[in-house]
NUFI-181027 format. One record per residue (C-alpha): y, x, z. Coordinates in pm, whole numbers, padded with zeros to 5 digits, always signed. Each point is the difference from the previous one (the first is absolute). Layout:
YXZ...
This chain:
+14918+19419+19609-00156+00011+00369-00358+00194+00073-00094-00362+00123+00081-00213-00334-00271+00195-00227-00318-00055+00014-00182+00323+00176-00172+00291-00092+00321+00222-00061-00274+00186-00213+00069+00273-00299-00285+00016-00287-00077+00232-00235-00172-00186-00316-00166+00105-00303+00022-00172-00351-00269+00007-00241+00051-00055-00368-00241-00310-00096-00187+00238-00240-00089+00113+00337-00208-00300+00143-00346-00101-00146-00089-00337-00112+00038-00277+00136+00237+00115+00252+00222+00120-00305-00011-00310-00167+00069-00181+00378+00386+00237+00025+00074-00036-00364+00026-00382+00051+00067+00027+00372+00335+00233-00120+00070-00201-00314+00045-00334+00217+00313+00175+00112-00056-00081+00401+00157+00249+00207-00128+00071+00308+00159+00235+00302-00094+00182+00305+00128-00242+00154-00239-00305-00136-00300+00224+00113+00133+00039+00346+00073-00404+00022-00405-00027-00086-00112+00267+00228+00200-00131+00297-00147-00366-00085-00334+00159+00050+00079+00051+00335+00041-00312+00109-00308-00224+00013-00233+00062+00324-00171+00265-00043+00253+00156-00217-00126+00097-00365-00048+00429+00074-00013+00068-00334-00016-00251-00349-00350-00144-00056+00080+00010-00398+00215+00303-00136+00354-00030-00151+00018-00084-00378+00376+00044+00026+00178+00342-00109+00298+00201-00021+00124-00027-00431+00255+00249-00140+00104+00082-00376+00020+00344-00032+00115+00138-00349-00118-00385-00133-00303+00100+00142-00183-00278+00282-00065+00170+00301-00205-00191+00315-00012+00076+00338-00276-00208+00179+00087-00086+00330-00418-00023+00129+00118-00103+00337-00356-00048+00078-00067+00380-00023+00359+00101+00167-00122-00219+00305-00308+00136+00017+00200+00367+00039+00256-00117+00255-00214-00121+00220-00229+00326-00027+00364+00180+00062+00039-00246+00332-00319+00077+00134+00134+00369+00010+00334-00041+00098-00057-00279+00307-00205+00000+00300-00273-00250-00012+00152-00258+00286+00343+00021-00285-00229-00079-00246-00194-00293+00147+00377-00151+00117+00067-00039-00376-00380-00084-00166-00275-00037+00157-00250+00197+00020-00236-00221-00175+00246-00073-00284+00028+00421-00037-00387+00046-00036-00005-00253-00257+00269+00181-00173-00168+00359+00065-00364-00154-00126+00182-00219-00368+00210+00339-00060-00385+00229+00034-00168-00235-00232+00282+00007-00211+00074+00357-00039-00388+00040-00042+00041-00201-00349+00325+00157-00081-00013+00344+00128+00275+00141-00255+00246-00288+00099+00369+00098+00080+00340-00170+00107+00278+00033-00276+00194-00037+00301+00064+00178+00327+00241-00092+00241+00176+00172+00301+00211-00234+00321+00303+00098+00094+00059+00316-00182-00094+00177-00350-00226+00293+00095+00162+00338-00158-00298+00067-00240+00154-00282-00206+00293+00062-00086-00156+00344-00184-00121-00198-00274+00331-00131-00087+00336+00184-00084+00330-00115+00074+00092-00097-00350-00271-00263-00013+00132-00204+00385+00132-00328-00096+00228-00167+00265+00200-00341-00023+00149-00147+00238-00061-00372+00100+00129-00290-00160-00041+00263-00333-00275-00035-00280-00252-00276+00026-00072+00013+00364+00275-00069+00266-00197+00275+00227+00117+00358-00007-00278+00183-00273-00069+00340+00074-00270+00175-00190-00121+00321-00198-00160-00026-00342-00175+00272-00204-00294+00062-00218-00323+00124+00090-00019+00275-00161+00331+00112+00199-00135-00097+00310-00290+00187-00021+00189+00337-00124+00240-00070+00314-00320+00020+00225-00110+00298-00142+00289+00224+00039+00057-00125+00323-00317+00063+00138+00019+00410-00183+00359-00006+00195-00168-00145+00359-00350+00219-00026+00234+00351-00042+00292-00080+00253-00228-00191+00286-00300-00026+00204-00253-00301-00108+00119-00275+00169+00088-00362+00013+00254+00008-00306-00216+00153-00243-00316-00169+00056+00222-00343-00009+00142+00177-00324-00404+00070-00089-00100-00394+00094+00286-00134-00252-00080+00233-00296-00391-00123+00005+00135-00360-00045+00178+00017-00242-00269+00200-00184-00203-00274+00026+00245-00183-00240+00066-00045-00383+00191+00288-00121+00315-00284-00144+00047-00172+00296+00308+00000+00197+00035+00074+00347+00254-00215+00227+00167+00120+00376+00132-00376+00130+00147+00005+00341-00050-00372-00007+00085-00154+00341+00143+00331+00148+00309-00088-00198+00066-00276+00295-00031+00243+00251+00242+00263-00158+00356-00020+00008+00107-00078-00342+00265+00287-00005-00266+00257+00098-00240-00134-00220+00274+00084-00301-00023+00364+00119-00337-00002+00073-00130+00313-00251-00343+00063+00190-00203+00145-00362+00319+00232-00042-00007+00132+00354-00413+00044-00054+00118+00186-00328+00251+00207+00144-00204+00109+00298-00334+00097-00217+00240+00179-00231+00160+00153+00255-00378+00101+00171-00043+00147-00354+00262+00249+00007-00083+00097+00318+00302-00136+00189-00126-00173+00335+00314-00078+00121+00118-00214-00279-00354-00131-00009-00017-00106+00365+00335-00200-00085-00083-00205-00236-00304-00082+00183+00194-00133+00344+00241-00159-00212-00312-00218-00127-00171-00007+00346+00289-00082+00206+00112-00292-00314-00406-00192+00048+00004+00082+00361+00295-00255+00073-00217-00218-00208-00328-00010+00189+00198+00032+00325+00080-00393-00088-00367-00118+00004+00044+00052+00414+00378-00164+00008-00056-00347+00186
C-alpha cells in the first residue's frame, strides 16, 4: 500500500490500559457498557474525526467536548480501557507545536486567534483538573528509543497484512505494568552508571513517571500504527528495535562499549531511514 492511500499521521503510540476497577463512578459504569456494546474502535477512526475537525473555517484547534470513546482489551478475561481524551491530547500537541514551529509556521496552519482560544480552554481546564493525564502519547514518524525499554522482544506482535482481523500490517508490543515499570528501572541503574545525564535518560525518567501515575494491573501497549505504511513490509518482519535496546543496555552493563554502540546504530540508522521520509516529496 502507497504512503498516499492512508490516511496521515504515520504516527507510533504508546497506550496504557486500565483495569475498570481502576475508574471511579460514573465513568466506570460509562466503559463497562461502552466495552460490553462490543464497538470497536481504531486509531484510525480517531484520526478520521480529528482530520474532520480541520475542516470547517476556522478549523476546530482542539474538541470543544472531550472524547467518550476508548481503547478496550481483555486481558486474562479481565476488561481493560484505554480512553482516547482527544480533547486533552490536542490540548498537548498544540503546546508541543508552539515549541517546535516558528510563529509565522504556526499562524500558516491556525490562526493565531484560534491558538489563544486553545491556550486560554486548556488553562481553565487544567486549573479544574490539575492531576489529569493522557493514557496515550504519541510520536510522528518514528518510535523514540525510550520505548522500546519497556517492552522485550518476546512480547512484539507482528502480522502481516491481509492476516488477522485487519488487512493492515499490525505491529505492536504488549506487556504488563508491572514489567514495564521493572524494565524502566534497571534501565535507568544501567544508563546513570555507564553515561553522562542526558537526553536518553531523562526521556527514560519522563516515561517511568507516567506510568506511575497508573493502576498497578494495567497493560501497557507500543503500536506503530500508521508507521507500518511507511515501512517496507520485509523490514518491518525484521524489525527487533526492544531487542537491539536490550542488547545494547545489557551490553552497557557488562561494560562492553563496543557491542553497546552497535546495537545502538543498528537502531538509529533502522528509524533514521524512517524520519528521513517525512522530507521525501
Amino acid at each position: 500500500m502507497g504512503l498516499s492511500s492512508v490516511l496521515v499521521p504515520y504516527a507510533a503510540y504508546l497506550r496504557v490500559y486500565e483495569p475498570l476497577a481502576a475508574f471511579p463512578e460514573p465513568e466506570r459504569t460509562h466503559w463497562y457498557r461502552y466495552a460490553a456494546a462490543g464497538e470497536v474502535r481504531t486509531a484510525q477512526d480517531e484520526l478520521r474525526q480529528s482530520l474532520a475537525d480541520l475542516l470547517p473555517v476556522p478549523p476546530v484547534a482542539v474538541p470543544v467536548h472531550e472524547s467518550r470513546d476508548a481503547f478496550v482489551a481483555v486481558v486474562n478475561g479481565v476488561t481493560h480501557i484505554c480512553p482516547w481524551r482527544t480533547r486533552l491530547r490536542g490540548w498537548l500537541a498544540l503546546d508541543a507545536l508552539s515549541e517546535q514551529f516558528p510563529e509565522i509556521v504556526l499562524d500558516a496552519v491556525l490562526p493565531a486567534v484560534v491558538r489563544a482560544q486553545a491556550e486560554a480552554d486548556h488553562e481553565a481546564w487544567r486549573e479544574r483538573n490539575p492531576d489529569a493525564r493522557p493514557w496515550i502519547r504519541s510520536a510522528t514518524w518514528h518510535v523514540p528509543v525510550r520505548w522500546f525499554a519497556l517492552f522485550g522482544d518476546d512480547e512484539r506482535e507482528y502480522e502481516p497484512a491481509g492476516l488477522g482481523e485487519s488487512k493492515e500490517p499490525l505491529m505492536r508490543y504488549r506487556t504488563p505494568m508491572v514489567q514495564a515499570r521493572r524494565r524502566v528501572a534497571r534501565g535507568l541503574r544501567v544508563l546513570k552508571d555507564a553515561l553522562e545525564e542526558g537526553p536518553l535518560i531523562d526521556g527514560l525518567i519522563d516515561v517511568g513517571r507516567w506510568l506511575e501515575e497508573f493502576h498497578p494491573r494495567s497493560m501497557v501497549e507500543l503500536d506503530y500504527g500508521g508507521l507500518v505504511h511507511a515501512i517496507p513490509e520485509a523490514d518491518l518482519a525484521e524489525d527487533r528495535s526492544a531487542a537491539d535496546v536490550a542488547e545494547g543496555l545489557a551490553a552497557l552493563k557488562d561494560g562492553s562499549g563496543a557491542a553497546a554502540s552497535e546495537a545502538y546504530e543498528r537502531l538509529t540508522e533502522r528509524w533514521r531511514t524512517i524520519r528521513e521520509l517525512q522530507f521525501a516529496s
